[in-house]
C-alpha positions as CSV (number, residue, x, y, z in Angstrom):
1,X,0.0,0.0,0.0
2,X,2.7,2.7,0.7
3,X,4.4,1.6,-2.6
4,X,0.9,2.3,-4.3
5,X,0.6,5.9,-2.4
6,X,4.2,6.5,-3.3
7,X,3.6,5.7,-6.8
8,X,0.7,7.8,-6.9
9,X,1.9,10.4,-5.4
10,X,5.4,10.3,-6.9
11,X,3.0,10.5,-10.0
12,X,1.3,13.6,-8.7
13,X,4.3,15.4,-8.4
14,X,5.7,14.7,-11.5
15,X,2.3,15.7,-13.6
16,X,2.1,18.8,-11.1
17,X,6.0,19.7,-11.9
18,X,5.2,18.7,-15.5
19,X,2.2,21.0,-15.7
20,X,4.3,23.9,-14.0
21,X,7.0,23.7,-16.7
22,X,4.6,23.0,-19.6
23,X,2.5,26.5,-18.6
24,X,5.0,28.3,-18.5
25,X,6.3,27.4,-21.8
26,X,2.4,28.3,-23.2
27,X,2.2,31.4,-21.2
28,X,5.4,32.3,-23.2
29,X,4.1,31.0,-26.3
30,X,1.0,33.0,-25.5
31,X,2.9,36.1,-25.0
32,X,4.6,35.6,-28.2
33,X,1.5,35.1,-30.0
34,X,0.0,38.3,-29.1
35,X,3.1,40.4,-29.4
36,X,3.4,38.7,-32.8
37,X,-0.4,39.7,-33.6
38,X,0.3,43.5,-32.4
39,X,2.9,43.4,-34.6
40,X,0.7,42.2,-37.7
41,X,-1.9,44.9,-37.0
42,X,0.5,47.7,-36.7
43,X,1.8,46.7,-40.1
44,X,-1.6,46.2,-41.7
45,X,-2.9,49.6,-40.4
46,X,0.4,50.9,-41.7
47,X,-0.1,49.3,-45.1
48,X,-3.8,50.9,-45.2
49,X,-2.3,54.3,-44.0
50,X,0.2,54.2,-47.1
51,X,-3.1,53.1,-49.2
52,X,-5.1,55.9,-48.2
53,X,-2.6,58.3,-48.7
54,X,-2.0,57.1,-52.3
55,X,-5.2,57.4,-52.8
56,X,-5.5,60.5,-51.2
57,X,-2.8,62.7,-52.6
58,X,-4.5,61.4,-56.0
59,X,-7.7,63.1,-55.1
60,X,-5.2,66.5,-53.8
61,X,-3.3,66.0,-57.2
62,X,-7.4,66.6,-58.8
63,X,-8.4,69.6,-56.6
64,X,-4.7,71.1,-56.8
65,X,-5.1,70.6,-60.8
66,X,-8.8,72.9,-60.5
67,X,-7.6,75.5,-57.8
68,X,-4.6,75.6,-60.7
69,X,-7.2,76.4,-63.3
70,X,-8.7,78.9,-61.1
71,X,-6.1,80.8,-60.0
72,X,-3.9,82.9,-62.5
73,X,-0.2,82.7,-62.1
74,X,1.5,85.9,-60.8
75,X,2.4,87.1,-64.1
76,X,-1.2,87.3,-65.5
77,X,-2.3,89.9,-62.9
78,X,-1.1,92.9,-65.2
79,X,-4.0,91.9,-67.5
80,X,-6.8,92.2,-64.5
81,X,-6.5,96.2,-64.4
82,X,-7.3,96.3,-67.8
83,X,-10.0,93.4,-67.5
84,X,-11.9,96.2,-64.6
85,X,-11.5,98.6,-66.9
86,X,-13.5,97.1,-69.6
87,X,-15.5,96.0,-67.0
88,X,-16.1,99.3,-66.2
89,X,-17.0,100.7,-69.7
90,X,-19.7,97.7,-69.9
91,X,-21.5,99.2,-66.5
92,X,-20.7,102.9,-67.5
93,X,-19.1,104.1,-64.4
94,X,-15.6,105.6,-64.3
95,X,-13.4,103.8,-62.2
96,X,-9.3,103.9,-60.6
97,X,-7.3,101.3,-60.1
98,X,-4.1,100.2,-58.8
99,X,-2.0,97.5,-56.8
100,X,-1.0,98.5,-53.3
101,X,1.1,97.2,-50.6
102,X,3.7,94.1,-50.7
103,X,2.9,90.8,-52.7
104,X,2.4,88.0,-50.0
105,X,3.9,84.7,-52.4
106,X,2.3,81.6,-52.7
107,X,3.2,78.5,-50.6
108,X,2.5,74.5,-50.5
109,X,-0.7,75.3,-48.0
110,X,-1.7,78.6,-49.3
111,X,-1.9,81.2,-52.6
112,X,-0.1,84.3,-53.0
113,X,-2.2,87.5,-53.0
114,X,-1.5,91.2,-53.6
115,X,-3.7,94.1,-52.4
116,X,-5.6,96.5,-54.5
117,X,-7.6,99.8,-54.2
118,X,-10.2,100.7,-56.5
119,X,-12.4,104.0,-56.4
120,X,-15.3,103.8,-58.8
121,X,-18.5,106.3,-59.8
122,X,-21.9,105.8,-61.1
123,X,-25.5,104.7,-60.5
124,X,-26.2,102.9,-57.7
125,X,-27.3,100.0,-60.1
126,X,-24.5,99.8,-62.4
127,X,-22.2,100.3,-59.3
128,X,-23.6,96.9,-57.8
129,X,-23.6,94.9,-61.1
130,X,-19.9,95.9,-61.2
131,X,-18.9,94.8,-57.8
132,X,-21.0,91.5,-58.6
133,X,-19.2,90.9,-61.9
134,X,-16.0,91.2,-60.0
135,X,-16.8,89.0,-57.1
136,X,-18.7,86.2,-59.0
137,X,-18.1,86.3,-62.8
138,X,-14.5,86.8,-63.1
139,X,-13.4,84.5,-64.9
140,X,-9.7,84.2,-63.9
141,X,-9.6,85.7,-61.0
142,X,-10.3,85.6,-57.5
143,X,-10.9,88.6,-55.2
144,X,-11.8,89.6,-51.7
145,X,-13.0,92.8,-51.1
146,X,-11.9,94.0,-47.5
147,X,-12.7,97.3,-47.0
148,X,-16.1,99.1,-48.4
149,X,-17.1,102.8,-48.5
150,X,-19.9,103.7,-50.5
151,X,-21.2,107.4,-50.5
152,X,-23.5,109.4,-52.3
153,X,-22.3,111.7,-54.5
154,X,-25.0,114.0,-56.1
155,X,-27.2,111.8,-58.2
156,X,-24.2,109.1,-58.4
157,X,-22.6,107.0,-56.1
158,X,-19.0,106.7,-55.1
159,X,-17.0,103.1,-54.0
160,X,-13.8,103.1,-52.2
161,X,-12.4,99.6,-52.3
162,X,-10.1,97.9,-50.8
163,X,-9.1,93.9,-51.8
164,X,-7.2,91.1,-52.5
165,X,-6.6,89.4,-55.5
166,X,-5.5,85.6,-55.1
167,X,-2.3,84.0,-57.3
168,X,-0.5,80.9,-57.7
């Protein structure tokens, strides 16, 4: 009988020792699993990242291409004094122009822009469809008008402007 306890319990033992080593060994195989897996998923999410910003600077490449399109290059802004000017002569008012201030140049994140003053005279009406034209229906360029002053002149109407037209 104490042979047969000592067996079995000689057997305990060594299944109890055997099970201590043999969790061990698959808590560390465990461990390297899910390190392994983190690892996986880092690099997937980093292969989607790199997808996304392909795809991505494809779709900038497209809206870079239009704001290209709509914004004149720096050179082409001696032609919009004379583009108001004809403008002008279509809504019969008299009007002066000119550039003022430095040139702020174009970047990577932003366009270039250069300040202008205009002072123009006329009916009320024809004033607005002027400022309108310039605003909306320019066909190259872009402006801002920052400062208004619009008085009344006699039977005419007097703008003081002052704005920004946009470059690339």
């Amino acid at each position: 009988m104490i042979i047969r306890i000592s067996l079995i319990a000689g057997s305990l033992i060594a299944f109890a020792a055997i099970a201590y080593f043999l969790s061990g060994a698959i808590e560390g195989q465990a461990k390297k699993v899910s390190s392994d897996r983190t690892a996986i998923n880092k690099r997937s999410q980093l292969i989607e990242n790199l997808a996304s910003q392909r795809i991505t600077s494809e779709e900038v490449k497209k809206y870079q291409q239009a704001i290209n399109l709509l914004l004149p290059q720096k050179d082409d802004l001696v032609n919009f004094s004379s583009w108001l000017d004809g403008l002008s002569r279509v809504r019969q008012i008299s009007m002066n122009f000119s550039f003022s201030g430095e040139m702020v140049p174009s970047n990577d994140t932003s366009a270039g822009h250069i300040r202008f003053s205009l002072n123009a005279n006329g009916e009320y009406a024809n004033l607005m469809n002027f400022l309108r034209d310039i605003e909306a229906k320019a066909p190259r360029y872009t402006t801002v008008f920052d400062d208004f002053d619009l008085k009344r002149a006699g039977g005419n109407y007097s703008i003081i402007i002052g704005g920004r037209v946009f470059f690339r």
